[in-house]
N, C-alpha and C positions, 0 to 999 in steps of 0.2 A: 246598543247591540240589538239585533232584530232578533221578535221573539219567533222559539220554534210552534212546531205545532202544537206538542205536548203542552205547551204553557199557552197555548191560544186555547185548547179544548179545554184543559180548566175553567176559563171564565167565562165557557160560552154554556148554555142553559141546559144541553145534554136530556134534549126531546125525541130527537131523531127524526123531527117530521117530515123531512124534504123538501118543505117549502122552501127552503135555500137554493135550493139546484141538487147539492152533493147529495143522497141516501141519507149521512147519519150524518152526528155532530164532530166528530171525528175526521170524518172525510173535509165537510166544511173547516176545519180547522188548520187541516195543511194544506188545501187549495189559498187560504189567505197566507198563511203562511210563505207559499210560493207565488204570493200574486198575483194567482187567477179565480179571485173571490175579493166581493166587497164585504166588507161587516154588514152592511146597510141590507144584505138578504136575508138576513136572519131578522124576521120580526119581535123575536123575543128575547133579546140581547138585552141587557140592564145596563141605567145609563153608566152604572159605577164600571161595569166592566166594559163598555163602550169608550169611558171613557181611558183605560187601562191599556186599550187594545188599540187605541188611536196610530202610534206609532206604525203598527202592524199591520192595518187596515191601509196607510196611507200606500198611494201608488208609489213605487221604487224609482220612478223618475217624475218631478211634478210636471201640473200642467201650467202652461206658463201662454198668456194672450198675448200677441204682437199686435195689437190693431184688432181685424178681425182674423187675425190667423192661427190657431192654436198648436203651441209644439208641446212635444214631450208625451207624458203620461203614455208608454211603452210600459210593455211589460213581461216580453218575448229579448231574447236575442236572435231567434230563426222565428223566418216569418209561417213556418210549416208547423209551430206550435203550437200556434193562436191565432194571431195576424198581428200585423203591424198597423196602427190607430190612426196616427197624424201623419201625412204624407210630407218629409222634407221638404221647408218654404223655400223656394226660389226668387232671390232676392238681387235686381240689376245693379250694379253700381254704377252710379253718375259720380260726378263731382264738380264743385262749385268753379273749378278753372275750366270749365267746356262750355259750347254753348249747346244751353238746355233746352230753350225754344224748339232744336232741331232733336234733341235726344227725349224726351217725353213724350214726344208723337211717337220717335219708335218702339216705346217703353209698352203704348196703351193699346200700340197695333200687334202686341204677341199674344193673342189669343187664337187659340184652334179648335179646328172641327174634328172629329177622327171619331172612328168607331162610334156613332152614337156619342159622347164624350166632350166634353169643352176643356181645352189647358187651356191654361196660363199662369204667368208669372204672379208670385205673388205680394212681391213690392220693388221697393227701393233702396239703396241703401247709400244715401249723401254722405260722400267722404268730404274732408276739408284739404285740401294739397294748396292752399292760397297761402296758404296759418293768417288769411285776413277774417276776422269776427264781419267782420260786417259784409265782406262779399259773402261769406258762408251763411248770412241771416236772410240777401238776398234772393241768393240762389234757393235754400228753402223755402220760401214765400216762394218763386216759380216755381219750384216740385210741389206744395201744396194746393198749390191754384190749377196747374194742369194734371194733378196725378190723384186719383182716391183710393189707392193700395195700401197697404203696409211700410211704416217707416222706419228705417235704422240709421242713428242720426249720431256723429263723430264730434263728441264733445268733450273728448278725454284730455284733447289742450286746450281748456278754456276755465278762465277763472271763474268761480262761484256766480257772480252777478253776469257774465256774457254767457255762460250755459242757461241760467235759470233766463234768460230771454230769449234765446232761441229754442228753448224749450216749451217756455210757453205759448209758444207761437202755435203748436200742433200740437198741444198737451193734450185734447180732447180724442185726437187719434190713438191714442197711448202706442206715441214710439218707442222703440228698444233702444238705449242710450249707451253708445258703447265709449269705453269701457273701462268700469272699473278695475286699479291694478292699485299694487302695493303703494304708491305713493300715494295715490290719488283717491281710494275709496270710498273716504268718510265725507269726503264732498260729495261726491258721485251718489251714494247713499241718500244722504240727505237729499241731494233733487230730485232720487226718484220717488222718493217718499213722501218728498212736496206735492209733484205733481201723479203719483199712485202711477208711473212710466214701469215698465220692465225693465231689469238695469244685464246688461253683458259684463261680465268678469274674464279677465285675464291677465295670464300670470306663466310661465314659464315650469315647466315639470307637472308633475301629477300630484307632488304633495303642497308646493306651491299655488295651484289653484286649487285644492281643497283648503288650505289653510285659511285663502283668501275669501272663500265663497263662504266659509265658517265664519270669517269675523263679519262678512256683509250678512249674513244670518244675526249673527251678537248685535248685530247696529239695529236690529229690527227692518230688512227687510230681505222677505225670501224670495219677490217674483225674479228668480237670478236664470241667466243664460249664460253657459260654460264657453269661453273661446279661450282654448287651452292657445299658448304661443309655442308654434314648433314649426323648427323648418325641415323641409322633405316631405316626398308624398308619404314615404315609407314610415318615420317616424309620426306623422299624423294620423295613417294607419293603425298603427300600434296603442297612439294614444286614447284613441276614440274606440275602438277595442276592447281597450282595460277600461276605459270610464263605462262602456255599458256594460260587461262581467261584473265590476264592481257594486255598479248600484241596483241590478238586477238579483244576483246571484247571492252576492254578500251584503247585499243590503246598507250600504255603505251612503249616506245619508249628503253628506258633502260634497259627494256628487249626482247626486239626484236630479241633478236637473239637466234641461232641452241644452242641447249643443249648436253653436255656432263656426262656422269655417268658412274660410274666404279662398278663394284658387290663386294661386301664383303664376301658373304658366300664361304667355304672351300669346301664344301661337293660340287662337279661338279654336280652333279641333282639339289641340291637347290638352286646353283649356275645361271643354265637355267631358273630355274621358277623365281629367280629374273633378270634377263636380261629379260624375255618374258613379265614381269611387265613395265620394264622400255620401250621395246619398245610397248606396248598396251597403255602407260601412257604418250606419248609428247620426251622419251629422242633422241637426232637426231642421237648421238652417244654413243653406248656401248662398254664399256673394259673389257672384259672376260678373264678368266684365264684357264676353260677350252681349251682343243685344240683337241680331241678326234673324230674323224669321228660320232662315235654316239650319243657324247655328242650334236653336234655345228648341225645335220641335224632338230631336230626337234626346235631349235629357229630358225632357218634360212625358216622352213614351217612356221611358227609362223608368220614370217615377211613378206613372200609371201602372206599370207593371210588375215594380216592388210592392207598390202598398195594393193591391189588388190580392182579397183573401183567396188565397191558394186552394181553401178547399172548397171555394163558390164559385163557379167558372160568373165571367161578366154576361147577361142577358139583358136579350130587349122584350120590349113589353108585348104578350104576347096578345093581340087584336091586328083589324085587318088595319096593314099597313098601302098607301099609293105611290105609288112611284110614278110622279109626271101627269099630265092631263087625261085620266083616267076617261073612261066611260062607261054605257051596260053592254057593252061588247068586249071590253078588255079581257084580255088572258086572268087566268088565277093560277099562280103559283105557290103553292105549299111548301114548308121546308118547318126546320126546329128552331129554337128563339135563345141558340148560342150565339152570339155577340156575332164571333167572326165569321158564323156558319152563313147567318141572316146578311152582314153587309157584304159580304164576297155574292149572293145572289144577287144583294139591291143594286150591287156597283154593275155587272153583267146586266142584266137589266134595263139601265141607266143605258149602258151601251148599247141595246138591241134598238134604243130609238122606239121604243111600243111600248106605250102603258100600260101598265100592270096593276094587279092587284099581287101583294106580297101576304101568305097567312103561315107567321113563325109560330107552329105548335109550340105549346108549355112543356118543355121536356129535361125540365131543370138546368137548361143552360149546356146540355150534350150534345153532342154534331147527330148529323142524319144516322150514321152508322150505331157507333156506340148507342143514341138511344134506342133506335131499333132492338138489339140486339140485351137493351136491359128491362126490354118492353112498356119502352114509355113513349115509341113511335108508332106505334099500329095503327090498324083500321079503324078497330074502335077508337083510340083519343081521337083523330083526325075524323070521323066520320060526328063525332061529338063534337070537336072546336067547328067544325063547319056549321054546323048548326045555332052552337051558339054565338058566332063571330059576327051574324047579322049579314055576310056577303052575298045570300039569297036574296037581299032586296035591295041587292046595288047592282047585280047582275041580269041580264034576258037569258044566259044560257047557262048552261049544268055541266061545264068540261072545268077538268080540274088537272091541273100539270103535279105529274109525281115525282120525286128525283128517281134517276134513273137506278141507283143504287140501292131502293126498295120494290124493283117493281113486281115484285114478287106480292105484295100490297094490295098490287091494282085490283084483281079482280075481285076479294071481298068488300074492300075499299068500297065499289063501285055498287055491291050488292047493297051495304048498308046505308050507306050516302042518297043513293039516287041518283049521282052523279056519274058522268062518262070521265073514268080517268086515262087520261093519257099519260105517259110513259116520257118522261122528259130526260135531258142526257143526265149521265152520269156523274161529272162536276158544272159548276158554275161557269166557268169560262165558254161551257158548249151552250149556255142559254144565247149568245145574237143570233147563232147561224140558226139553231132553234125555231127561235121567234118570226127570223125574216123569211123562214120557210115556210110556218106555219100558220103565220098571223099578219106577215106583211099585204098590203092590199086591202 
């Protein structure tokens, strides 16, 4: 049972010095308590109650490696508490009855650009639908040779000796070997333990795979991934719900860990709107069958924008940015260094056909407005980044484009800068007509 705070503030040293983050030893007590405190911030913890508190200290869901992918270690159920850590893996399913020569090339072409941003997928996951050992040993050696993602590899009908060789095949990857279930554990156990693989567990009900995930604990080994078995979207909902209440809230150990879920529906749109469930709902990893550039880009914004901390808007890095075959004649265009504030001008821009100089003030990641108006857009920070952005010795002239929605700005602006500011429109989509007025020719 998880200890409360009262029995964590016992065994902690009761200095008060704040070096932990919390004020007092108290505070520090039920923040671990609740899972938003390591023991490891308290320098002066003893090892005897170090190691007392182990239990207490540990993350309420572990962190579990697929390759290079890390699920789990959560410790929120709303991501408005804290944030959410490890972004749900996105995992394509192939399998050894297709041909892969053609489906690996569109596996390695799902990468994207957006907002500043790079997605993509973040493996594979080889089912076996052949039940041949040896086409499926095949067909892995082609996903090994043309793929360098994350593997989750269908060995739950194979006997001892055909898993441990096609296991060793990409043991150095450390695939996730699915799955261990009630019949079949203590083998499944045993080879992930041989080759130190992460092992998937599944089992039917909620006491049913804790029971399970407890004896693959008893066998000695914990790197476990939950794939509860349930059918419906609705009762999958439910399920993955109580497993993260559980192991969050009540500290409930047996479910502790990263969750895995595979989509059912055929239809590839219904398809994403159930994967975009499963990652808005706790799953660490999903197995899609879609593989389609159009399909896989908008779960993959889906996911950028759950795991994206709610209280840090996304920014770009604030220095002079170029847009296009720049020169010392280009325009210069000012604006603030919120993600979408910045590419909605860089994309106008882009479209005026005129190179530009782009310079996103540091304003914590606020639009034009909002910072203005918390005074983190004025004259002075602007007449200061100009200064120090270095765009006086890439430029011959001294005009400086203002959004139209400050320009109230312009004339101290202009006083402290030395610069002639102009008055630019109001939103971003008015910068072509803008520019080809201003600066075409």
């Amino acid at each position: 049972m998880a200890l409360t705070g009262l029995d964590i503030y016992k065994q902690l040293p009761k200095k008060n010095c704040g070096e932990c983050g919390p004020p007092t030893c108290l505070a520090f007590a039920m923040a671990l308590a609740a899972g938003k405190a390591s023991l490891e911030s308290c320098p002066y913890v003893t090892d005897q109650a170090r190691e007392n508190l182990a239990s207490a200290s540990a993350p309420p869901i572990k962190l579990v490696r697929v390759g290079d992918v890390e699920l789990g270690d959560e410790t929120v159920i709303f991501r408005h508490d804290k944030t959410f850590l490890h972004p749900t893996g996105i995992f394509i399913e192939v399998s050894d009855d297709e041909a892969l020569d053609e489906k690996i090339p569109l596996v390695n072409d799902l990468v994207f650009e957006r907002v500043g941003q790079q997605y993509k997928v973040d493996g594979v996951a080889l089912r076996c639908r052949s039940g041949d050992a040896s086409r499926y040993q095949a067909a892995l050696e082609k996903v090994a040779a043309g793929y360098a993602g994350a593997l989750i590899l269908d060995v739950k009908g194979f006997d001892g000796a055909t898993a441990d060789n096609v296991v060793k095949t990409v043991a150095a990857r450390k695939p996730l070997l699915f799955a261990a279930t009630p019949e079949n554990y203590e083998l499944l156990v045993e080879l992930a333990k041989k080759h130190a693989c992460p092992l998937a567990v599944s089992a039917s009900g909620l006491d049913g795979l804790a029971d399970l995930a407890q004896k693959c604990a008893g066998a000695g080994w914990k790197e476990l991934v939950l794939a509860p078995s349930v059918t419906g979207l609705s009762a999958a909902l439910a399920d993955f719900t109580q497993m993260r209440r559980l192991s969050i809230k009540k500290k409930f150990r047996p479910l502790g860990y990263p969750t895995l879920a595979f989509t059912s529906a055929t239809d590839p749109l219904e398809e994403i709107m159930e994967a975009q469930m499963y990652v808005a709902k706790y799953a660490s990893a999903v197995v899609v069958k879609a593989c389609r550039k159009e399909e896989l880009l908008p779960l993959l914004s889906w996911r950028a924008n759950i795991y994206t901390d709610p209280q840090k808007p996304i920014q770009v890095e604030a220095k002079v940015h170029e847009v296009g075959a720049v020169s010392e004649n280009s325009p210069v265009y000012v604006t603030t260094n919120f993600s979408l504030t910045y590419y909605s001008v860089e994309g106008e821009v882009e479209g005026s056909k005129i190179p530009a100089y782009i310079l996103p003030v540091d304003t914590d990641g606020t639009s034009v407005l909002t910072a203005w108006a918390a005074g983190k857009f004025v004259a002075e920070t602007i007449a200061d980044f100009l200064k120090k952005s270095g765009i006086e010795g890439k430029v011959s002239h001294r005009e400086l484009v203002l959004p139209g929605h400050v320009a109230v700005l312009s004339g101290k602006l202009a006083e402290l800068s030395g610069w002639k500011v102009v008055v630019g429109p109001r939103e971003a989509s008015g910068i072509p007509a803008f520019a080809r007025q201003r600066y075409a020719g």
